[in-house]
Backbone as a chain_set.jsonl record, in Angstrom:
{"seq": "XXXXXXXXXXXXXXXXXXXXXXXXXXXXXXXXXXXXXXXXXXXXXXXXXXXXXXXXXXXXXXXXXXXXXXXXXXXXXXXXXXXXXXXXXXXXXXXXXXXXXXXX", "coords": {"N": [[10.065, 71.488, 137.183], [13.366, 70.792, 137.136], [15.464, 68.919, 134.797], [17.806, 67.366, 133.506], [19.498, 66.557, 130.245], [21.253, 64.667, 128.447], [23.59, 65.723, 127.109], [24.628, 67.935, 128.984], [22.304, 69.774, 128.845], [19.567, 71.491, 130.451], [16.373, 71.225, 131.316], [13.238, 72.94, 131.846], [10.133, 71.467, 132.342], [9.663, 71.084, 129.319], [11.403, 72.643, 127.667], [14.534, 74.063, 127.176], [16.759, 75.832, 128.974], [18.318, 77.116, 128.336], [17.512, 78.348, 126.113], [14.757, 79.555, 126.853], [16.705, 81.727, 128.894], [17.993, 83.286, 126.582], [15.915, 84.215, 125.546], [14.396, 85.405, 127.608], [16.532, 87.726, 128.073], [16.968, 88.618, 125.772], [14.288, 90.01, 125.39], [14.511, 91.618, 127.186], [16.048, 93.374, 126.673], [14.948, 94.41, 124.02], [12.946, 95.851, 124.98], [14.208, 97.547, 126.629], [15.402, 99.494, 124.551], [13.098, 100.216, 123.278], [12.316, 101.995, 124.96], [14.191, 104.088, 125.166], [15.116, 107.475, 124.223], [17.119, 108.137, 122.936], [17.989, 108.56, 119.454], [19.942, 106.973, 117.556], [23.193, 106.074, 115.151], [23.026, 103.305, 114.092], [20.481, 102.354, 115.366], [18.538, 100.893, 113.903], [19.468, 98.521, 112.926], [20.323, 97.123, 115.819], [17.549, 96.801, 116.532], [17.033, 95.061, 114.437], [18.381, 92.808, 114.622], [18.316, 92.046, 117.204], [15.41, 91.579, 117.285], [15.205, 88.995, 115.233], [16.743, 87.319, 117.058], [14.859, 86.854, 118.703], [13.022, 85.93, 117.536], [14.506, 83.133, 116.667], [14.767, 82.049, 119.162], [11.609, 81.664, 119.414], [11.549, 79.793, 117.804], [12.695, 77.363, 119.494], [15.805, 75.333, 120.172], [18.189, 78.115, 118.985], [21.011, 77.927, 115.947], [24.371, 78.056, 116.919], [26.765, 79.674, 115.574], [25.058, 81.377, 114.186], [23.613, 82.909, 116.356], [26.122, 83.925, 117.439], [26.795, 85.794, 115.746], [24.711, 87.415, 115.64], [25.362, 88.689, 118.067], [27.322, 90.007, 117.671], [26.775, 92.01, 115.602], [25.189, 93.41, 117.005], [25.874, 94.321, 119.635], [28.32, 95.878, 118.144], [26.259, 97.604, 117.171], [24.885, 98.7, 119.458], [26.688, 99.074, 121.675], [28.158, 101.355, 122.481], [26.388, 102.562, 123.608], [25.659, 103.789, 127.124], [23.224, 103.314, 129.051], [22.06, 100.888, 127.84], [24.042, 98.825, 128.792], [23.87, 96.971, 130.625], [21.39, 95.478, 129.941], [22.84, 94.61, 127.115], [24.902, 92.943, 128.124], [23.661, 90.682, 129.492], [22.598, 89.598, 127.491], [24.836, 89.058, 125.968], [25.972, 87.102, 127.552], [23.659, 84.681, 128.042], [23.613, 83.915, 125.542], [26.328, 82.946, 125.569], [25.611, 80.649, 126.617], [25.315, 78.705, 125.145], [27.55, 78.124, 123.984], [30.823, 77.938, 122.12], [31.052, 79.053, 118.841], [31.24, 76.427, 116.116], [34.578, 75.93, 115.105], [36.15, 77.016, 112.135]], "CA": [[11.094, 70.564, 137.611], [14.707, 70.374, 136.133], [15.981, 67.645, 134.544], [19.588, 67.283, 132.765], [19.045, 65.748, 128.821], [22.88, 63.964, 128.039], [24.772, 66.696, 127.182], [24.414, 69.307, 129.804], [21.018, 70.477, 128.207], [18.85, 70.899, 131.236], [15.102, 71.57, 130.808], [12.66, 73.288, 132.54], [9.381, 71.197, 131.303], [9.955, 70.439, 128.137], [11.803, 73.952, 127.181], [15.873, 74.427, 127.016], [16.579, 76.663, 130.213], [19.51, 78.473, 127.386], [16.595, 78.959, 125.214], [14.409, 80.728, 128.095], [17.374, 82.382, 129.575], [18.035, 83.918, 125.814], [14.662, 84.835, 125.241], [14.123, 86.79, 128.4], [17.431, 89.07, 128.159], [16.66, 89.745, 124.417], [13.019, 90.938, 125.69], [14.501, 92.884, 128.239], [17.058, 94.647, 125.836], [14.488, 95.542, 122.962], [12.173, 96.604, 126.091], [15.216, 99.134, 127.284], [15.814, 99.647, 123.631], [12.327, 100.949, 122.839], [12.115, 103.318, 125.82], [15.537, 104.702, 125.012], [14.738, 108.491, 123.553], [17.681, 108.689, 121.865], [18.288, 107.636, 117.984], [21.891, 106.485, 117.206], [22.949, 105.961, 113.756], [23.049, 101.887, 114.448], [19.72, 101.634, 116.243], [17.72, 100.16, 113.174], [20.28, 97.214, 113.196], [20.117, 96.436, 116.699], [16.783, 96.507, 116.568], [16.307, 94.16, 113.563], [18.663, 92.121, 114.821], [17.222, 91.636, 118.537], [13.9, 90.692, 116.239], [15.742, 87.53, 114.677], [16.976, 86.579, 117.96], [13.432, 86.23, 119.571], [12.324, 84.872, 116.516], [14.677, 82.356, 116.742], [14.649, 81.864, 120.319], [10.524, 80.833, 120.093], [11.287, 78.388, 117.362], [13.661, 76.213, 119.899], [17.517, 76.325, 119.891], [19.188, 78.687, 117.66], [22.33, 77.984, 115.171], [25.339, 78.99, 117.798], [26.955, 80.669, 114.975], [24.061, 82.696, 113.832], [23.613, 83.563, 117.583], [27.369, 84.74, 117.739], [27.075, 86.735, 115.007], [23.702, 89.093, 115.66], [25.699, 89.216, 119.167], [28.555, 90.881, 117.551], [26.147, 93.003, 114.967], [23.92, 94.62, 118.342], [27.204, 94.852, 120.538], [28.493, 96.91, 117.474], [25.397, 98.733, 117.33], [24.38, 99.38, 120.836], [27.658, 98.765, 122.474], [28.714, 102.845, 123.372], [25.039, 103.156, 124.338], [25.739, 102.817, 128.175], [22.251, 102.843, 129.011], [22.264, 99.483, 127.716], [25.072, 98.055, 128.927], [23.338, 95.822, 131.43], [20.684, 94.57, 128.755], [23.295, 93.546, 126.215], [25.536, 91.882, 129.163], [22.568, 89.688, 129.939], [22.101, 88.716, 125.664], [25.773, 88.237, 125.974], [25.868, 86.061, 129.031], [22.77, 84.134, 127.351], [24.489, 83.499, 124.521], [27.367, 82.222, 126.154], [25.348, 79.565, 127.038], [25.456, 78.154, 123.968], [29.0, 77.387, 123.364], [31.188, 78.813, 121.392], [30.3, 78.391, 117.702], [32.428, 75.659, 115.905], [35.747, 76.491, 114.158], [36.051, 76.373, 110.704]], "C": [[12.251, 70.593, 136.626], [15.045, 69.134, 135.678], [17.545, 67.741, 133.813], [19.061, 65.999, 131.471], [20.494, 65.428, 128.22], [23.2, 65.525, 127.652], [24.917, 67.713, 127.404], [23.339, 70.272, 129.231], [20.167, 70.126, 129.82], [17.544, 71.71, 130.446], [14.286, 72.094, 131.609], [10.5, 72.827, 131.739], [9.886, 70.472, 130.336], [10.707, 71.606, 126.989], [13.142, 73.992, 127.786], [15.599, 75.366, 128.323], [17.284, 77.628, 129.461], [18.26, 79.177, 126.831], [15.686, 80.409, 125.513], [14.942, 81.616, 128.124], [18.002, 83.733, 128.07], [16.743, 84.658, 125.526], [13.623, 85.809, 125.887], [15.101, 87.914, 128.007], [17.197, 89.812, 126.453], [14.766, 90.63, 124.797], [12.595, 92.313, 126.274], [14.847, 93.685, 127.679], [15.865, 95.127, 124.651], [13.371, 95.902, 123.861], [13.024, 98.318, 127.014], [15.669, 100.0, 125.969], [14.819, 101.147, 122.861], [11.568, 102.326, 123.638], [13.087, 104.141, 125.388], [15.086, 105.925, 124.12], [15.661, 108.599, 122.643], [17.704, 108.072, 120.828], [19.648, 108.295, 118.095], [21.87, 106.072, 115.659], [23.02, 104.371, 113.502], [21.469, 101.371, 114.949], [18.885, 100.468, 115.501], [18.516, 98.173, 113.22], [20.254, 96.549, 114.233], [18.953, 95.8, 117.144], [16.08, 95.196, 115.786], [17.037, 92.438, 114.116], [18.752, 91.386, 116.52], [15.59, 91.083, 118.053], [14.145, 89.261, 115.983], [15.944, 87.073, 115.764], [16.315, 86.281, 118.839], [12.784, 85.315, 118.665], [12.898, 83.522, 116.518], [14.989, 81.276, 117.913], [13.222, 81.156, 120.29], [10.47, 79.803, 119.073], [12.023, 77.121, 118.465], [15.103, 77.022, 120.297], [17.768, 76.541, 118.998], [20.14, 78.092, 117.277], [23.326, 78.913, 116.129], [26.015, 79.758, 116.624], [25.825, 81.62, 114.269], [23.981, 83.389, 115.433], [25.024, 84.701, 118.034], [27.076, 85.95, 116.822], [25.966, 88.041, 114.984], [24.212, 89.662, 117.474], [26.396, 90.533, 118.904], [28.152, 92.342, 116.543], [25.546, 94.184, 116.429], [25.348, 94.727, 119.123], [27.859, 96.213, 119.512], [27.851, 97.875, 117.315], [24.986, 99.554, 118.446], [26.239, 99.538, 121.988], [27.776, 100.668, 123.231], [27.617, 103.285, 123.943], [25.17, 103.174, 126.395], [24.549, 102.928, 129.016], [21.443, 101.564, 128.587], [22.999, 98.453, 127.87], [24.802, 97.084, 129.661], [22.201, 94.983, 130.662], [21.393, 93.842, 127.868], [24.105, 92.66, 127.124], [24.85, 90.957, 128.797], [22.149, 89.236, 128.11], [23.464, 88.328, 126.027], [25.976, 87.087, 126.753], [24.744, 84.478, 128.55], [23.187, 83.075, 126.01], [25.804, 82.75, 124.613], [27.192, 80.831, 126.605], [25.023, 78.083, 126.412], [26.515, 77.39, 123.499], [29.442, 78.284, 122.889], [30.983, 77.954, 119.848], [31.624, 77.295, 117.299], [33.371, 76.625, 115.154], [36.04, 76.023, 112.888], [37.404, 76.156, 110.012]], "O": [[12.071, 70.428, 135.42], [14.799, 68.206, 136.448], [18.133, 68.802, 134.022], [18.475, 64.936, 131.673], [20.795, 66.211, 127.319], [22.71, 66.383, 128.385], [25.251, 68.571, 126.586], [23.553, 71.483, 129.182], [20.085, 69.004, 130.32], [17.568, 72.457, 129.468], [14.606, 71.584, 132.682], [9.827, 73.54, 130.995], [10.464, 69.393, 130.462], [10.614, 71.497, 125.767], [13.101, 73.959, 129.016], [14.455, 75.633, 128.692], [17.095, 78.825, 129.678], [18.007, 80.364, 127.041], [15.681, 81.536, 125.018], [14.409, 82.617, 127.646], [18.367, 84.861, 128.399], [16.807, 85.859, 125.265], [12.712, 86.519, 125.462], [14.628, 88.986, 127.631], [17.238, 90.984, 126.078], [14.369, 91.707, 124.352], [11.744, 93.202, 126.242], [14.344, 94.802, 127.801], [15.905, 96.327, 124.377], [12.566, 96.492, 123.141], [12.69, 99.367, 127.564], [16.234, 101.078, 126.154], [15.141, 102.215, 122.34], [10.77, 103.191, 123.276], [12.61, 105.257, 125.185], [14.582, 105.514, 123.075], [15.354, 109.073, 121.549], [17.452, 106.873, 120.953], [20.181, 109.348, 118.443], [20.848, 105.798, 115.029], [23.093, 104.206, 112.284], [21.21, 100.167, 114.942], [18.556, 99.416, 116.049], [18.035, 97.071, 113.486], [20.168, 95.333, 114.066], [18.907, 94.768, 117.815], [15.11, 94.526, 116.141], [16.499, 91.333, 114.052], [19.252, 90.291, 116.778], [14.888, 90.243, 118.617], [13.403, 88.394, 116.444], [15.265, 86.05, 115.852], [16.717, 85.588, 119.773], [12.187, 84.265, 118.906], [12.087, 82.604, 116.394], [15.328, 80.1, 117.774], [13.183, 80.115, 120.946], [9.604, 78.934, 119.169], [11.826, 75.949, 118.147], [15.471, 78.171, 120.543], [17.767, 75.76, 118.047], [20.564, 77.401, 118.203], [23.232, 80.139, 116.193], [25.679, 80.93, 116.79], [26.177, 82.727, 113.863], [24.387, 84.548, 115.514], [25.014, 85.771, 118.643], [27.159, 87.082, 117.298], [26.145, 89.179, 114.551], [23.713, 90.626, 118.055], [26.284, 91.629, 119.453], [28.791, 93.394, 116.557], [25.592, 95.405, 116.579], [25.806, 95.832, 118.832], [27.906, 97.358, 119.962], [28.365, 98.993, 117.265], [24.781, 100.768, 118.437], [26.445, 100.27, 122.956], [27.452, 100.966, 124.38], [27.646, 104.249, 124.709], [24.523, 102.244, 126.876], [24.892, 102.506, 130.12], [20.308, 101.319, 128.996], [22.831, 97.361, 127.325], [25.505, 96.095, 129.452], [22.19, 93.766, 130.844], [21.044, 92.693, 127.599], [23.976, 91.465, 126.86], [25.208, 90.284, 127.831], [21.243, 88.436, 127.875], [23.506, 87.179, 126.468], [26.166, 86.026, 126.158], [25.163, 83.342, 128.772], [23.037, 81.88, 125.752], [26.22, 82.016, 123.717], [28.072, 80.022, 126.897], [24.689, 76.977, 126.839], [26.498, 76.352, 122.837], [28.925, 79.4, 122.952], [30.823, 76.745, 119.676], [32.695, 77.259, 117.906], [33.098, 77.741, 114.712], [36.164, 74.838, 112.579], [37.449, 75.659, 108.886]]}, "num_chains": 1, "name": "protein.A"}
């Protein structure tokens, strides 16, 4: 069942639906990541940093600026891959659902 928690947080249960909705597309991408035959000189990075963002996906909600920023590390890393271009979409998109981080 959905519910809505004050400030456009809905829930599915007792679980963030962003949280979910981040924690599938990063599953999917280091699932298209680890089939992928080729090595790129970036992959170790995308990889470590698709790690942190499950990790911090099954504690809860992430830090929107830590989230922006392993977006913009794996987009840098995987980005010319275009065999992944529909996996990182779907982290970006995910991530979007977050906000944008504050401004400093």
């Amino acid at each position: 069942m959905l519910q809505s928690l004050g400030q456009g947080q809905v829930t599915v249960g007792d679980e963030d639906v962003r949280v979910v909705a981040l924690r599938t597309a990063v599953a999917r991408l280091r699932r298209q990541l680890a089939l992928l035959p080729a090595d790129f000189p970036d992959r170790a990075i995308a990889e470590d940093e698709l790690a942190d963002l499950a990790a911090m996906s099954a504690r809860g909600v992430p830090e929107v600026p830590r989230l922006h920023r392993s977006l913009l590390l794996i987009a840098g890393a995987i980005g010319s891959v275009s065999a992944l271009s529909r996996g990182l979409t779907e982290v970006r998109h995910a991530v979007e659902l977050f906000g944008d981080p504050p401004r400093r």
